[in-house]
Residue, then its C-alpha position, 0 to 999 in steps of 0.5 A: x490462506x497459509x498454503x498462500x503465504x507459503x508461495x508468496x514466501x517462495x515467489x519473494x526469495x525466487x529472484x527469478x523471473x523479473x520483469x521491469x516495468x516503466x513508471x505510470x504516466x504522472x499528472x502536473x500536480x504528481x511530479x510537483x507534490x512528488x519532486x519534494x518527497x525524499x527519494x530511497x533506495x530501497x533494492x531491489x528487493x522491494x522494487x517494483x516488477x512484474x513476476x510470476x503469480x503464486x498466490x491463488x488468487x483470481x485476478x484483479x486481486x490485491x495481495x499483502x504479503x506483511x512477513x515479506x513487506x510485499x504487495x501483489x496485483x494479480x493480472x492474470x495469465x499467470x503474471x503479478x505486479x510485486x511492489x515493496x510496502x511498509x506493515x504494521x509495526x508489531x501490535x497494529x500489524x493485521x490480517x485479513x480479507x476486506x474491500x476496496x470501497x473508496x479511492x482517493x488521490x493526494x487524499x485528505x488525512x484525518x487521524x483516527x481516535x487510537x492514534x490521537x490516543x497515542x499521539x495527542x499532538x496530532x488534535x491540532x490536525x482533527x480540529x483544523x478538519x484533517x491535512x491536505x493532500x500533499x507531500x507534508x501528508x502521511x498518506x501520500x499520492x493516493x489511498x485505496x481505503x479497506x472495508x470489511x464484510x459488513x461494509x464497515x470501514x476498517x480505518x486501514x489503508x493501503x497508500x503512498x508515503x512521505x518516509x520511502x526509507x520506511x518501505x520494508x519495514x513494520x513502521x506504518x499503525x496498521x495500513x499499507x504503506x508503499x512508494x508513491x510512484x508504486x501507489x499511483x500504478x497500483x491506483x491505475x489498475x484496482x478498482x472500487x469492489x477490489x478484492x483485498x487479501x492481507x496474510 
């Protein structure tokens, strides 16, 4: 794991090999719900390409970087989607191996216990049965929720935002944050039983 770190590190100060890669096509209600998000300019450290693999992994393997706020979708031949991502701010940041058991998009939020811990002002949303998707919604156009071992649900997430400026960031309260446009290209390309590796 930490020979992994090490090259995703490598990969990430690189700068070489990059390859552009265009936007996933977006339904009607994705262009309406994501023309009224903010838009930031992250650089182009944090944008989206397609790069050489370094990580080990087999493909079809989703890896988190948290150190450089990077997640890859190994393809295989020897190729990585990279996508710039938001972590854990200090305490609620994780690492870790889990799966992909369930994907949703424009998803419901419901706000675990500890955050409404934190956050009492956030009861009015659990008593109103959670937020609808849209773009008021923390979790964004689409989320990839994370299980572990045991086939119990970690209560992390990897999905879009609302708050893009955050991207490159500790911000999120453990889940993986990314863009939305990059969370529907990397919904298109995982799938249920995808391997999650976060480092």
């Amino acid at each position: 794991m930490r020979a992994a770190a090490v090259l995703v590190g490598a990969l990430a100060a690189s700068g070489c090999q990059y390859k552009a890669t265009p936007d996933p096509v977006l339904s009607s209600r994705d262009k309406e719900f994501i023309s009224k998000v903010p838009v930031a300019d992250m650089g182009r450290n944090f944008d989206r390409y397609e790069v050489e693999d370094t990580t080990g992994q087999p493909p079809g393997t989703i890896v988190v970087d948290t150190h450089d706020k990077l997640l890859f979708y190994v393809l295989g031949h020897g190729k990585a989607m990279r996508y710039g991502v938001a972590t854990g701010a200090e305490a609620y940041g994780w690492t870790g191996t889990a799966t992909v058991k369930r994907m949703a998009e424009w998803p419901r939020w419901m706000p675990p216990a500890d955050m409404i811990k934190r956050w009492p002002h956030l009861k009015p949303v659990v008593a109103e049965g959670g937020m609808p998707g849209g773009p008021e919604n923390p979790l964004g156009a689409r989320a990839l929720y994370l299980y572990d071992a045991q086939g119990r649900d970690t209560l992390y997430r990897i999905h879009g935002t609302n708050e893009p400026t955050e991207i490159g960031h500790d911000a999120s309260s453990g889940c993986i944050r990314m863009r939305d446009i990059d969370v529907i290209d990397l919904y298109s390309r995982a799938k249920v039983g995808t391997r999650v590796v976060v480092m």
